[in-house]
N, C-alpha and C positions, 0 to 999 in steps of 0.2 A: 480502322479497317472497315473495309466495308463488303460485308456480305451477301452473295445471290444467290436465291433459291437456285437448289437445280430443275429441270426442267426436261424429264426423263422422256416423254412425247417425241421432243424435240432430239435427243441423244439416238433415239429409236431410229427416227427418222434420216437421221445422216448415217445410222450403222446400215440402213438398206441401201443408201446410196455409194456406202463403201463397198458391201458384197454386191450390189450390181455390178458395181465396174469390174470388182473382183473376176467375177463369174464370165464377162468379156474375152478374159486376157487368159485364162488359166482354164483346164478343163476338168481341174476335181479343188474345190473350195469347201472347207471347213471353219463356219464357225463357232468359234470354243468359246468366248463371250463377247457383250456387244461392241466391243474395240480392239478384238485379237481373233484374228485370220490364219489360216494353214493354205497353201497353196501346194498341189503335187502338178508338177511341171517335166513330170515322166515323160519322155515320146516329144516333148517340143524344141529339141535338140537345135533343129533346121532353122525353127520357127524362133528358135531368144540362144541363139548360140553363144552368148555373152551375157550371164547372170546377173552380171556387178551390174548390166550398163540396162537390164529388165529392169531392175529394182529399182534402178534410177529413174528411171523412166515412171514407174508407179508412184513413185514419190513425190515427183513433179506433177503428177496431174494432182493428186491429193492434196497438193498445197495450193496447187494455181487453180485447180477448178472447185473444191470443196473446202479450200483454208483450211486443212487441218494437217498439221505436222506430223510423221509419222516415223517407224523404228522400223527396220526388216532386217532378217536375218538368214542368210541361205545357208544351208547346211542337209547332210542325207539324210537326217531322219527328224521327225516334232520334237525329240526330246532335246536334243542338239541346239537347233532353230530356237528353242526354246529358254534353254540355257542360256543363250549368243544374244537375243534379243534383250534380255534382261542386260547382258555388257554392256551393251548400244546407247540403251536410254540416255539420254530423250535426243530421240529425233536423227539416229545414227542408221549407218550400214554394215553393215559386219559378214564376211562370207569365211566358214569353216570348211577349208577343202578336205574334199571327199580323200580318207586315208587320216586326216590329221585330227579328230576328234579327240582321243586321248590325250594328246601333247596339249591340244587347248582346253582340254579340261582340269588339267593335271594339280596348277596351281590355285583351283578356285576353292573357297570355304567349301564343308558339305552342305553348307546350309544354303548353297547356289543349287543343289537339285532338286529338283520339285517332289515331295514327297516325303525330306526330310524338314521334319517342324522343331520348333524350338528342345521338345523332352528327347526327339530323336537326338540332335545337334550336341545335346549334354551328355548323351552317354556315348557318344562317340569321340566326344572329346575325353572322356575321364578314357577311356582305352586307348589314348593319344590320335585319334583319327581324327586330326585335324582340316586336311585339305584332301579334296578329290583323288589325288596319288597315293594318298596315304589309304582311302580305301581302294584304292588300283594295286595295291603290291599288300595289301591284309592278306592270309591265308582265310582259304572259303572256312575253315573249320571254325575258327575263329567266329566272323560274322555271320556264319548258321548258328552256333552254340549262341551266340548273343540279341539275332534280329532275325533267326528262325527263318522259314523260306525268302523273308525280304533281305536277307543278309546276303543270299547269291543275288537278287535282282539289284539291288546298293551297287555291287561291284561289276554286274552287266553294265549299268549305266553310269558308272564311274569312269567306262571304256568310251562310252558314248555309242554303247547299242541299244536299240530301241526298232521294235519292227511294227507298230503300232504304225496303222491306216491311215490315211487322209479318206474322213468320210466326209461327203458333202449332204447336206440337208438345209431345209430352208429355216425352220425353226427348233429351238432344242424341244425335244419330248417331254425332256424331265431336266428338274435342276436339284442337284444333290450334294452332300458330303458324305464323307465317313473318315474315320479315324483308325489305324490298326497300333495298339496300344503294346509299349517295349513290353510289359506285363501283364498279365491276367488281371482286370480291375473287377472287384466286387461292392465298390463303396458306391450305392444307388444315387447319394448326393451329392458326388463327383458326376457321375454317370447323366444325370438329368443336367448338372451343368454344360455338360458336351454338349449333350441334344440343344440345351437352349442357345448354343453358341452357332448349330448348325442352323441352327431357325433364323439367324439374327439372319447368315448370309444369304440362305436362300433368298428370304425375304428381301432384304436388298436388291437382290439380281433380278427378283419376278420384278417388280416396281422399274429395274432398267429396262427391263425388254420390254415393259406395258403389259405384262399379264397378272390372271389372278390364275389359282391353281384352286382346284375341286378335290385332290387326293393329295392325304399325305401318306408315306409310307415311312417306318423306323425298320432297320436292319441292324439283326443281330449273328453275332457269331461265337458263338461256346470255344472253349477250349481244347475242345477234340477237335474242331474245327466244322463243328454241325454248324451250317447256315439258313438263317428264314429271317419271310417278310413279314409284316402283318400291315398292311394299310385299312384306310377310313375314307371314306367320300363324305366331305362335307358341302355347306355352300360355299362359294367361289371367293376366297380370298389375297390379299399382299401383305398382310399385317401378323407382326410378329407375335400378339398376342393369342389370336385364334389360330395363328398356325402352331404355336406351342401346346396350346390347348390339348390337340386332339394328337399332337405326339406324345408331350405326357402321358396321355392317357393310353393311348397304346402300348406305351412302356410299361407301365404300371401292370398293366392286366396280363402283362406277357413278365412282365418280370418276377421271380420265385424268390424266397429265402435264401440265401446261399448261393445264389449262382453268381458266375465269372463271367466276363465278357473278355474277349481277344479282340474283338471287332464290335463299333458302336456304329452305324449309318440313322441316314434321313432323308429323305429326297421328299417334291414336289410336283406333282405333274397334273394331267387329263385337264389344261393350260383354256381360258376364254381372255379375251383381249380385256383391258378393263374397261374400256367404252361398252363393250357388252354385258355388262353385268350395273350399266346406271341404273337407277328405279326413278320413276316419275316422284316417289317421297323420299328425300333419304332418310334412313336413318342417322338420329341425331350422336349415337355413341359411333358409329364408324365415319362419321364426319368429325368426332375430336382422335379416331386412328389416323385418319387421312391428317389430320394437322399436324397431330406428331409427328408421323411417319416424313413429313413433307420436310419438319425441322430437324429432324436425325440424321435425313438425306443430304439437306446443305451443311450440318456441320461435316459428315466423315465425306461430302465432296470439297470441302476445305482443307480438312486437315487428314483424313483417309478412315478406312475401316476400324481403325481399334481404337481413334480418337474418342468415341462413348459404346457403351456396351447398355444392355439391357441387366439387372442386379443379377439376375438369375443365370446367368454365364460368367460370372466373373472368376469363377473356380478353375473353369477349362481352360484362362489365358496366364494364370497365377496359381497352379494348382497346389 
């Protein structure tokens, strides 16, 4: 086999050449990461009266004038599009008419909706909820008594409602995760395994877009449902080690004896390009992050995100 560094500059660069053209054709354009686009096509009735034959259309230029193959999915709402696109892969069209969301959801695992992960996926199956219908026709009483307020939103989106905006922006603000756990977890060295799981990705995603991040922030939420932030401004980094660092550390100092979490977040933001943060010297330890980092990149752009982990998350994926 023969393996090729990836070359994230380079990815950057044709994602702006995607949203330019984007932004052409479409009058509200959402980028949600550097290879996955929202389009709201509200009002352009007159303008693309034939959806199937717009997409096609985007498609074609995509391959003929940027070579690069591409997935779309029309549907009324992101969550939808969303779902439908994931069908598609690789390199499909898929349109859910407007009315028929539910029928085309009906059949699919729950593990096709964004939002359900692996620990979700297993206790919905021990409650026999295996496919999307089967959370379509649960009783609400049921999936509140077991997934608490996300037990009513599980089954809004199992209908394939979703009233969530197409925002357009040029670059994201902030790159985040969080996790909302079936139970109250108290065990800190579980809890630090998340975090370090959520670092791994952030970290990946700065390194696709070309940024480095000056703030990290960890979010917590109790089980009363108290929520807070606490972040840190450090120097500018993409590396998973110093971006763990200073989450750790925020955790620790905020975290008590005894407490429960419902809710674990992370995010990344207050973003400088990483060309802007060269030094005429470098340093010699974040020129062996930068090697690493370079080699962690080509394997999970080989073989994907879970293909290696960093030791210190391996709880969160196996817990």
């Amino acid at each position: 086999a023969v393996f090729l560094p990836p070359n994230f500059d380079f990815y950057s660069e044709y994602s702006k050449k995607v949203r330019n053209f984007l932004n052409q054709v479409a009058p509200v354009v959402e980028q949600a990461s550097i290879d996955e686009f929202y389009m709201d096509l509200t009002g352009c009735g007159r303008l693309y009266p034939d959806l199937t034959a717009f997409a096609s259309l985007v498609k074609h230029y995509l391959r003929t004038e940027l070579k690069l193959p591409s997935t779309i999915a029309i549907a009324s709402n992101k969550l939808v599009s969303k779902i439908a696109v994931n069908e598609a892969k690789p390199d499909g069209l898929i349109q859910v008419e407007w009315g028929a969301e539910a029928d085309f959801l009906r059949l699919l695992p729950v593990r096709a909706m964004p939002g359900i992960g692996k620990a979700t996926e297993r206790e919905m199956n021990r409650l026999g909820l295996k496919t999307l219908r089967d959370i379509q026709t649960a009783s609400e009483s049921l999936l509140q008594s077991q997934f608490g307020a996300w037990g009513l939103e599980f089954k809004k989106r199992a209908h394939g409602i979703d009233s969530s905006p197409v925002v357009s922006w040029e670059d994201p603000k902030s790159i985040g995760r969080e996790t909302t756990f079936e139970r109250d977890v108290g065990e800190p060295a579980y809890l630090l395994s998340v975090l370090s799981s959520f670092v791994e990705e952030c970290a990946a995603e700065l390194r696709q877009y070309g940024f480095q991040a000056r703030t990290v922030t960890v979010k917590f939420r109790l089980p009363d449902f108290t929520t807070f932030e606490r972040s840190k401004t450090v120097e500018a980094t993409c590396y998973e080690r110093e971006i763990y660092q200073t989450a750790e550390k925020l955790f620790s100092i905020n975290w008590k004896a005894g407490m429960k979490l419902r809710l674990l977040g992370m995010s990344v933001s207050n973003f400088l390009r990483s060309h802007q943060t060269q030094t005429l010297f470098p340093d010699p330890e974040h020129e062996k992050l930068e090697k690493l980092s370079k080699q962690i990149d080509a394997i999970r752009a080989r073989f994907g995100l879970g293909a290696i982990h960093i030791g210190s998350s391996l709880r969160a994926y196996d817990p």
